[in-house]
C-alpha positions, 0 to 999 in steps of 0.5 A: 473532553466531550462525549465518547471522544478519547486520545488519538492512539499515536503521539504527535509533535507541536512544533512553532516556527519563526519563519515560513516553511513549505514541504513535501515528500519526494516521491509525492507530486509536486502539486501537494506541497504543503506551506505554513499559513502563519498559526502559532503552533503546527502539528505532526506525527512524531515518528514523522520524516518531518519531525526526524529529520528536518524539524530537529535541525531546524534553527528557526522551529521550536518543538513544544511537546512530542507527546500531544494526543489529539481527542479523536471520536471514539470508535465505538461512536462512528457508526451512530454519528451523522457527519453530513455537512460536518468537517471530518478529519481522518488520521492516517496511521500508516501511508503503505500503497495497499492499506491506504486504497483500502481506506480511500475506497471507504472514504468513497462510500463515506462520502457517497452516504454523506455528500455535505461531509468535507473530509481531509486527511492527515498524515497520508505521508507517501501514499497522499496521491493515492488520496489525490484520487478522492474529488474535493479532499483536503489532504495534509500529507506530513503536518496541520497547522493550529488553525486548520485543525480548529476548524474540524468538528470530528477528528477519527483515528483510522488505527482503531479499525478492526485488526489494525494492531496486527496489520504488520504481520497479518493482513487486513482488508481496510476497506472492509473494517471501515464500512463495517464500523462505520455500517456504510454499504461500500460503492457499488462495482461493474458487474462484470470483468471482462477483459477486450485484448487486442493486439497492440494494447498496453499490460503493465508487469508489476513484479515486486513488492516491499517484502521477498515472501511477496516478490515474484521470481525472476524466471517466471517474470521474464517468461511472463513478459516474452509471451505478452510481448510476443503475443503482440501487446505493448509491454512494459515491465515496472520495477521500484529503485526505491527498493535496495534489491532493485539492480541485482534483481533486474540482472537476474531477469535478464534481458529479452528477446522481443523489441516490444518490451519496456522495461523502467526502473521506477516511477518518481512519484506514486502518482506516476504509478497511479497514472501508469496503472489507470493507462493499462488494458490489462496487468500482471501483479505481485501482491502489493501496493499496485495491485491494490491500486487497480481496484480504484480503476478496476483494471483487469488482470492477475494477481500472483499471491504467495504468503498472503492470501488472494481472498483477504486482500482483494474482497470483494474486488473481482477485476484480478482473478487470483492466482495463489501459491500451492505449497505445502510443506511440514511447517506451513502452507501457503497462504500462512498470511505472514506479510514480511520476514520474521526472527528468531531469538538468535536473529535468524530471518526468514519465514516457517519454510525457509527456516524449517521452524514452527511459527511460535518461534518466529515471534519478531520482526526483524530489528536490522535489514540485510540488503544480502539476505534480501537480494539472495531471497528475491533471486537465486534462494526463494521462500518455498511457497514463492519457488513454487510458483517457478514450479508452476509456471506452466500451469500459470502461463496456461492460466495467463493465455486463457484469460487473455484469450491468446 
């Protein structure tokens, strides 16, 4: 193994195939399909979709090993290591929307300090058009064949940024990690945010997020809404059926008033999204994945945060001006940074609040889902730090109407 390179931190699989193949993720666009290119052996991550649904019923593929760790550069080499004109391979650790712009905003500053770097990325999973985003990236969303990966001088494991081991509970600023490790300055931003709000123009309404500690409540969307929309702004409200708790939370919202209102279940691919939030004048978010997604466009607008806190997941990114829960309650107060739920021992779910529990006893995620424990959480029984934004909605609409100046 040459110097200060060391085994990736994430097992993949090698697997061979006696016939060609071709895949992609379904809600990734069509035009990032992958194919096989004839090589004896191909690689993925072994906790792939790839690999756990389609590979171990595959007459025709062999799995050679599931244990291979490829030699990656070590992190404590990064920021001493000259990549201009070298092939550099980035391996994704995990393809959630916010994580993955974080890392897309460092590959810009990375190719920014190293304009003759090729750089690709692999396993980027559904967040690949996220990553599509990038000019001239190669981008091998599930799998690399033997050939390409030879092809690479360095090969860097994304998972070895500062805080990635806790990023399931607590988060962290990728954008932020990368350019400090790799001490390249991040791209430079506008100067100013300055929303120009007419009548007519297009907000986007992003209410949802993978977790109800983040989800926004449906009283105050639905109020949210009817002011833009009455305020004379295309509106469009966006919801995810990807998400389990989609239909139930959408009825409890209601149906509006004002003809000017659009209301879609989901985007089929994240590109859709992409595309949607680049085409918007101005947008009210939860803290999620869309969110971060504005700050590849700087879309101006607000982010509603709860859990999380406002400061952390946006950096320095200035386009959404940060609205945070204000509850404070004998076990917590907001922002705890807890991203998801957490357990009990016993298996009770649920975060500091809505348990009256301390935080040393919520030590584990949650094994099983509960589609009923989610859906009353994101509609008639909210975590209190969310509740408390129902219990400021007048102060937040207050808050909406000066920035947009109506």
């Amino acid at each position: 193994m040459p110097a200060h390179h060391h085994p990736a931190r994430k097992k993949f699989t090698r697997f061979a195939s006696k016939q060609p193949f071709q895949f992609g993720l379904p809600n990734v666009s069509p035009d990032l399909v992958q194919a096989s290119d004839n090589s004896p052996a191909y690689l993925t991550r072994t906790s792939s979709l790839l690999r756990q649904q389609i590979l171990a019923n595959a007459p025709s593929v062999k799995i050679i090993s599931d244990s291979v760790q490829p030699d990656v550069l070590a992190r404590d080499a990064w920021a001493d290591t000259d990549f201009d004109r070298k092939r550099v391979l980035f391996l994704i650790p995990d393809d959630a929307i916010g994580d993955c712009v974080g890392m897309v905003l460092f590959l810009r500053a990375f190719a920014t300090k190293y304009p003759g770097a090729k750089i690709a990325v692999l396993n980027s999973g559904t967040a690949s058009d996220i990553f599509a985003t990038i000019p001239d990236i190669t981008i091998f969303q599930l799998f690399i064949s033997a050939k390409r990966l030879k092809t690479f001088d360095y090969l860097i494991d994304f998972s070895e940024m500062e805080g990635w081991k806790d990023i399931a509970t607590m988060p962290v600023n990728p954008e932020e990690a990368l350019c400090e490790a790799f001490r390249i300055p991040p791209i430079p931003l506008a100067s100013e945010r300055a929303p120009k709000l007419a009548s007519g123009m297009k907000i986007g309404i992003l209410p949802m997020a993978s977790s109800p500690l983040r989800t926004l409540p449906p009283e105050l969307v639905h109020e949210t809404t009817e002011l833009l929309a009455q305020a004379g702004f295309e509106t469009t409200l966006i919801l995810n059926a990807y998400q389990g708790v989609m239909k139930k939370y959408k009825d409890t919202i209601g149906s509006f008033d004002t003809p000017n209102i659009r209301v879609v279940d989901g985007f089929k691919t994240i590109g859709n999204l992409v595309s949607f939030i680049r085409e918007q004048d101005y947008v009210v978010l939860a803290d999620s994945g869309p969110a971060h997604i504005t700050k590849l466009f700087q879309t101006p607008g607000i982010g509603i945060y709860s859990s999380a806190s406002a400061t952390v997941l946006q950096g320095r990114h200035h386009n959404l001006y940060p609205w945070q829960s204000s509850y404070k309650g004998e076990f917590c107060e907001a922002p705890c940074g807890l991203a998801k739920l957490r357990a009990t021992t016993s298996g009770e779910i649920g975060c500091m609040g809505s348990l009256s529990l301390p935080m040393w006893e919520l030590g584990n995620l949650p094994v099983n889902s509960d589609k009923a424990l989610a859906e009353r959480l994101v509609t008639e029984n909210p975590v209190p730090c969310v509740a408390d934004l129902v219990a400021q909605k007048d102060r937040f609409l207050a808050f909406l109407r000066q920035d947009i100046g109506i």
